[in-house]
C-alpha positions in Angstrom: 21.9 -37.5 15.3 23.6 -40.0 17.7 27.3 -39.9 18.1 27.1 -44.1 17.3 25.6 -42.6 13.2 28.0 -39.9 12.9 31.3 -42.3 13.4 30.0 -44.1 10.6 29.6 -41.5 8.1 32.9 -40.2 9.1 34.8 -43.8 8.5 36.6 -44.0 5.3 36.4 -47.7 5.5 32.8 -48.1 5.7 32.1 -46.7 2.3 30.2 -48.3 -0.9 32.9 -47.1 -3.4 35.4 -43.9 -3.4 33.5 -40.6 -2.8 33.3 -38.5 -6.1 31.2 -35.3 -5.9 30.7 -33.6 -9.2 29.0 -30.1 -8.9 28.0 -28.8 -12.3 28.2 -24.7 -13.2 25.5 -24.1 -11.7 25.6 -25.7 -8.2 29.2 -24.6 -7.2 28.4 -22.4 -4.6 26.4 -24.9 -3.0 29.3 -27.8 -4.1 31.9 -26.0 -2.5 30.0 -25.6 1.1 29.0 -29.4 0.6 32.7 -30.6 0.3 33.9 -28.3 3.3 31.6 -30.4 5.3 32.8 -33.7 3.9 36.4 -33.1 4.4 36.1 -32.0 7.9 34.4 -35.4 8.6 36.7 -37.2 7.0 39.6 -35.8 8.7 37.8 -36.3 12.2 37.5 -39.8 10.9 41.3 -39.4 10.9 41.3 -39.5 7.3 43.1 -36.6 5.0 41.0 -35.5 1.7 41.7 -32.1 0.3 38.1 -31.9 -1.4 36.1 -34.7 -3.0 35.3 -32.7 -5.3 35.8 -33.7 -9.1 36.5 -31.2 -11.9 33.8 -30.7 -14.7 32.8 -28.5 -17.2 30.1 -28.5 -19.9 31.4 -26.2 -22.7 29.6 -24.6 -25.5 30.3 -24.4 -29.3 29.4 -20.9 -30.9 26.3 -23.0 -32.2 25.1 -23.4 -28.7 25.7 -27.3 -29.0 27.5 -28.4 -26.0 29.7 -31.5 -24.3 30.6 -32.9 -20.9 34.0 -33.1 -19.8 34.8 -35.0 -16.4 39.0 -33.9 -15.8 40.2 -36.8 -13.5 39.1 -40.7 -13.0 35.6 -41.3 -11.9 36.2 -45.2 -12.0 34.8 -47.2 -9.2 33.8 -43.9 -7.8 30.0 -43.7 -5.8 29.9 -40.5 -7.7 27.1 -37.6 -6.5 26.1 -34.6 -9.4 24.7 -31.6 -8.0 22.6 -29.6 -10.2 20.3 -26.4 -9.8 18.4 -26.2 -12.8 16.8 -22.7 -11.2 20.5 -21.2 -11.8 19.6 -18.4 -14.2 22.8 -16.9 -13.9 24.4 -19.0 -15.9 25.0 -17.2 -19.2 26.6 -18.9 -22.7 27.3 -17.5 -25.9 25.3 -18.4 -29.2 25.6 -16.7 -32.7 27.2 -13.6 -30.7 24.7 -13.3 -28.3 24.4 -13.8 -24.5 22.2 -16.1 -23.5 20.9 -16.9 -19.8 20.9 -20.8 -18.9 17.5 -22.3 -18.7 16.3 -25.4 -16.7 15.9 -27.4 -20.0 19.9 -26.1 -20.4 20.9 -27.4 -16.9 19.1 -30.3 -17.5 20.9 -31.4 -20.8 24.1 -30.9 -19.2 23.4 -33.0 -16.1 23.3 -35.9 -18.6 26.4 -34.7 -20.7 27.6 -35.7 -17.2 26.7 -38.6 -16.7 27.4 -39.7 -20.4 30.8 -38.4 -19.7 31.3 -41.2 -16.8 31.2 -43.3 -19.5 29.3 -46.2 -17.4 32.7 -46.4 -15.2 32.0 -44.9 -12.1 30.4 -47.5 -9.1 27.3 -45.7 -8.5 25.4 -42.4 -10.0 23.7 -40.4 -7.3 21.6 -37.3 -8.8 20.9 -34.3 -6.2 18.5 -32.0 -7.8 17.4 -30.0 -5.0 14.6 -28.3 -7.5 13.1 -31.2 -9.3 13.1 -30.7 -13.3 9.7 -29.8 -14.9 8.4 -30.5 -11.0 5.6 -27.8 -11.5 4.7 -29.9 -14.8 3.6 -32.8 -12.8 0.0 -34.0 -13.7 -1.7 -33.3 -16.9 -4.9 -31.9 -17.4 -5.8 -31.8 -20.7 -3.6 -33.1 -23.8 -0.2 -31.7 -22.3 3.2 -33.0 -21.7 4.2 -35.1 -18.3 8.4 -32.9 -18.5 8.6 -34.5 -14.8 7.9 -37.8 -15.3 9.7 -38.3 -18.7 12.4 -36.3 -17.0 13.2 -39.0 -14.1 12.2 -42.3 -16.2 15.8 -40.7 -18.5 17.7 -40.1 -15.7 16.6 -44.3 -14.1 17.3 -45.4 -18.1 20.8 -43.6 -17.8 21.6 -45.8 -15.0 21.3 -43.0 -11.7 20.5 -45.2 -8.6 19.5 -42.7 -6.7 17.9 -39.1 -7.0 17.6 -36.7 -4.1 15.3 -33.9 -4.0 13.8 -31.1 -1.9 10.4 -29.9 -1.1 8.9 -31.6 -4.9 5.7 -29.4 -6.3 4.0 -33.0 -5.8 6.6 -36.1 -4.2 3.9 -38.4 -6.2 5.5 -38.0 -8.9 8.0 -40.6 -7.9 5.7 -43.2 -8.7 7.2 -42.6 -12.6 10.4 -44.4 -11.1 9.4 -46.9 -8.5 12.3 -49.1 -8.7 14.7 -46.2 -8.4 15.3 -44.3 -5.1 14.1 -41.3 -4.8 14.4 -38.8 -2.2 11.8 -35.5 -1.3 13.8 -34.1 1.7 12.3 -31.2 3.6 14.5 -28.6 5.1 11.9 -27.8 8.0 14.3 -28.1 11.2 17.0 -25.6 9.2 14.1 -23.1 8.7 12.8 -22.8 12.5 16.5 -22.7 13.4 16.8 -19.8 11.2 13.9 -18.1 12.2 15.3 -18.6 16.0 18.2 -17.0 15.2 17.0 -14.0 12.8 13.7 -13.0 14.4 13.9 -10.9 17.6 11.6 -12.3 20.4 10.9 -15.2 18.1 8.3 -17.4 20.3 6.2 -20.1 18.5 3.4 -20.9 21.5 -0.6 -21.8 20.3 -1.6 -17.9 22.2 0.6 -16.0 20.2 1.7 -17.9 17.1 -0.2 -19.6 13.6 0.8 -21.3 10.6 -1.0 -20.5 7.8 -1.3 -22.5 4.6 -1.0 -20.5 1.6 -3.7 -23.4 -0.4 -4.5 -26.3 -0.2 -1.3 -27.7 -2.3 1.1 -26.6 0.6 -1.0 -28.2 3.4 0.9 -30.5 4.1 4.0 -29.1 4.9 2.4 -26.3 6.9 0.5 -29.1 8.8 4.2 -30.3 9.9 5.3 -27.3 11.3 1.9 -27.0 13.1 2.3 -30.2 14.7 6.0 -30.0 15.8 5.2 -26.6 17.3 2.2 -27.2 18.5 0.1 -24.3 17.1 -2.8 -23.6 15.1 -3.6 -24.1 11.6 -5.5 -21.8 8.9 -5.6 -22.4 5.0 -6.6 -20.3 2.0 -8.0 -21.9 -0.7 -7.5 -20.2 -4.2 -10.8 -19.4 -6.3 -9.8 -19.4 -10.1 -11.1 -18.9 -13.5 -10.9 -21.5 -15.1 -12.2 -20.4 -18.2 -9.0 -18.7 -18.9 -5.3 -19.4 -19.2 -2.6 -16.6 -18.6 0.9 -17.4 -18.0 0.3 -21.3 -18.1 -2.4 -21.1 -15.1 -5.9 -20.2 -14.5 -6.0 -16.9 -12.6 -6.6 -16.7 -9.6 -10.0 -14.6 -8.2 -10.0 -14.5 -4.7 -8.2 -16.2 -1.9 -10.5 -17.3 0.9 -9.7 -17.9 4.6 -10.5 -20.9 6.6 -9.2 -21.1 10.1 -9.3 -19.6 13.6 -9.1 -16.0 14.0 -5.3 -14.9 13.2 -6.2 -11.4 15.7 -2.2 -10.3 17.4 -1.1 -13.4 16.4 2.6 -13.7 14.6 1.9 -15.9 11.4 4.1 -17.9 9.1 3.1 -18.9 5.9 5.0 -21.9 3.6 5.4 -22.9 0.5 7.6 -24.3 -2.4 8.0 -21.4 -4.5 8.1 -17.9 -4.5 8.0 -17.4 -8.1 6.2 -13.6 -9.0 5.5 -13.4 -5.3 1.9 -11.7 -5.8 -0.2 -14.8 -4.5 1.8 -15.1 -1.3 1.5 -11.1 -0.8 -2.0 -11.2 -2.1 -2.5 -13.5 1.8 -0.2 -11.4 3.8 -2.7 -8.1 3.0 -5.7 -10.4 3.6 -3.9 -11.7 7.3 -3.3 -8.2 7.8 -7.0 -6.9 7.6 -7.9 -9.7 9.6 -5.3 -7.6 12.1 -2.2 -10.7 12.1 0.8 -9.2 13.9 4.3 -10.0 12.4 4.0 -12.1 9.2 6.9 -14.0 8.0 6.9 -16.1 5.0 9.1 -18.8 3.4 9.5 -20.4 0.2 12.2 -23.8 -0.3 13.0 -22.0 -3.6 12.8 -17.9 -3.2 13.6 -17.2 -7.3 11.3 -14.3 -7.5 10.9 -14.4 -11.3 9.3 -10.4 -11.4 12.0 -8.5 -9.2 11.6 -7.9 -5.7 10.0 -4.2 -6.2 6.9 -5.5 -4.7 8.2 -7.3 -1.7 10.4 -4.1 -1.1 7.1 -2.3 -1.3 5.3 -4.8 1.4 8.0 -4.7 3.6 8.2 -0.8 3.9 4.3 -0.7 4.4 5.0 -3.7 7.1 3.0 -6.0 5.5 5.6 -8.3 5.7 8.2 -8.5 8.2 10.5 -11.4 6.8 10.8 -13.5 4.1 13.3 -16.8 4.5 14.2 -18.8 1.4 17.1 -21.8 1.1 20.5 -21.5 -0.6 19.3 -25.0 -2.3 18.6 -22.6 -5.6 20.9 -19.2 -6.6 20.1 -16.6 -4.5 21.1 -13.0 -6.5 23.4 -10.5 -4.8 20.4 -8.2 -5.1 17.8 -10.5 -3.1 21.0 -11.2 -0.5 21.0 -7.6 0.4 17.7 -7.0 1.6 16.7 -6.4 5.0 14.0 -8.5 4.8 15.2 -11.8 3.4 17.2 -14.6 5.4 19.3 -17.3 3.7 18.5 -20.7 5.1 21.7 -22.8 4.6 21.2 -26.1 3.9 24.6 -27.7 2.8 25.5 -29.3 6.2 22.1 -31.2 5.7 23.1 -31.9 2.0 26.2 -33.3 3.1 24.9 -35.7 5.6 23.0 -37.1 2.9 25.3 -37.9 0.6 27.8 -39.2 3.9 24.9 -41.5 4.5 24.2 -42.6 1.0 27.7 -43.6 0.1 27.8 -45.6 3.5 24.8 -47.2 2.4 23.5 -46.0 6.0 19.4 -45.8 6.5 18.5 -42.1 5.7 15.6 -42.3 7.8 17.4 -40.6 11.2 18.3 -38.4 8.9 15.6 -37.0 6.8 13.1 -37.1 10.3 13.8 -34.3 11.8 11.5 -34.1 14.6 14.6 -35.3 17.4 16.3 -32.0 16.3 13.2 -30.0 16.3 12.5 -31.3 19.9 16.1 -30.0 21.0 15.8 -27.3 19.2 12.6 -26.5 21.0 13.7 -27.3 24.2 17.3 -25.2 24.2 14.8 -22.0 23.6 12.5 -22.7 26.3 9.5 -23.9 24.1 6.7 -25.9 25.4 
């Protein structure tokens, strides 16, 4: 990013409206790295903030019915919520019992939110790094659309603008087209992660492949593919489609098309790592086809089953790193192990929402291919 861009997001004078950032109970984490990053700037900017962030809270009756509370003035305010409706960490009580916050919770507090704002702040800004109902995005058969109705309440609510990362589908945008919308991928954080946590970590075309886990995820694996140069193979995903377990048609068989993957290091990407078996099910069949090192990554690591049988995979080396982004809540458990690598992606959050509220083109911003260049370049990579 040129130095010209970064002393506009770090002038106070410059903005839209007063910088509010509201991180809801399950986003705080992520809130609090955000906002060290925005008052930094602003004080480069020669500009003193102590946070800008605002105080919320969402509490519950013993019912389980719930409110939004903002605690100081959002008026005038280009206000940003931050929500992660993967958080299943979040617990509340109900009728005595302990019960885990789901996505369909998160979601229902994000608009006590923004009902709480009362229609006074100057602008509403969503970031919902996992889209809601985003894997409910296209129907089939007589089925709900959670996505679509999802973001048409959010534009009816009065939000501007809604940033998300790595969306099941982006086309699902077209439920909102005169609202701005957002799908922001993380790529140039990953391979800077991957430079900096895998030992002799060269990407050249002799020694290196992406591999697409299906045909779903091509296209992001075709980006990294392209801005490294390499090779690209795909598995395509044979199901049954005469049955339905867990929501989904099983799957049969994964089937291989691409170059031979022979002492080649391979990195596979996707979305979601959700049970985890269809993305181990490709690193055994990579590893008969005798692949080297196989890393994989997923935007949102969340690992629904446990981790028992990436443990497993890892000790067998099957797998020899897994990298997922802090843009969803990542357990002390899955933090622990050997194998996994946090990708941080606040700084990149917080250049966002810099650019946003200074009504600044996001495009510099959300190409990443200048940074990948330098990136490329400062470890020697042709």
């Amino acid at each position: 990013m040129s130095q010209n861009i970064k002393e506009i997001l770090f002038d106070d004078s410059n903005r839209v409206a007063p910088l509010g950032v509201i991180a809801t109970q399950s986003a705080t984490e992520l809130g609090d790295k955000i906002d060290n990053y925005l008052v930094s700037w602003a004080k480069e900017g020669g500009n003193t903030h102590n946070t800008f962030l605002i105080e919320s809270d969402c509490p519950r009756f013993s019912s389980g019915d719930g409110k939004g509370i903002i605690k100081s003035t959002v008026r005038g305010h280009d206000l940003f919520i931050l929500v992660d409706v993967c958080n299943h960490n979040c617990k509340y009580d109900m009728f005595g019992k302990e019960n885990a916050m789901s996505p369909d919770d998160h979601f229902a507090d994000l608009k006590r939110i923004i009902q709480a704002a009362g229609g006074k702040a100057h602008r509403i800004n969503v970031i919902m790094p996992s889209l809601y109902g985003g894997r409910q995005h296209r129907r089939s058969y007589r089925e709900s659309l959670d996505c679509a109705v999802a973001l048409q309440e959010l534009a009816s609510m009065g939000v501007s603008n809604i940033v998300t990362f790595d969306a099941h589908d982006p086309r699902v945008q077209n439920a909102i087209p005169l609202t701005g919308f957002d799908n922001v991928m993380p790529t140039y954080q990953v391979l800077k992660s991957m430079f900096k946590n895998i030992d002799s970590f060269k990407p050249c075309k002799d020694s290196f492949m992406i591999i697409s886990p299906d045909e779903g995820a091509i296209s992001r694996n075709m980006y990294y593919a392209s801005v490294l140069g390499v090779d690209l193979g795909m598995f395509y995903k044979r199901r049954d489609y005469s049955r339905i377990v867990n929501g989904r048609n099983p799957i049969v068989a994964h089937e291989y098309l691409g170059n031979s993957v022979e002492g080649k290091d391979v990195f596979i990407a996707d979305d979601i790592i959700s049970s985890g078996e269809s993305m181990l099910d490709i690193a055994y069949e990579l590893k008969k086809r005798k692949a080297n090192r196989i890393f994989t990554y997923a935007t949102y690591a969340i690992f629904t089953n446990g981790l028992d049988l990436f443990d497993k995979a890892y000790a067998d080396g099957i797998i020899d790193g897994v990298f997922g982004t802090n843009l969803t809540y990542i357990s002390p458990e899955l933090k622990s192990r050997e194998w996994f690598n946090e990708v941080d992606v606040s700084k990149y959050i917080a250049y966002l929402i810099a650019a946003i509220n200074h009504d600044v083109s996001t495009s510099l911003i959300l190409d990443p291919h200048e940074k990948i260049d330098s990136l490329l370049k400062k470890y020697n990579i042709k």
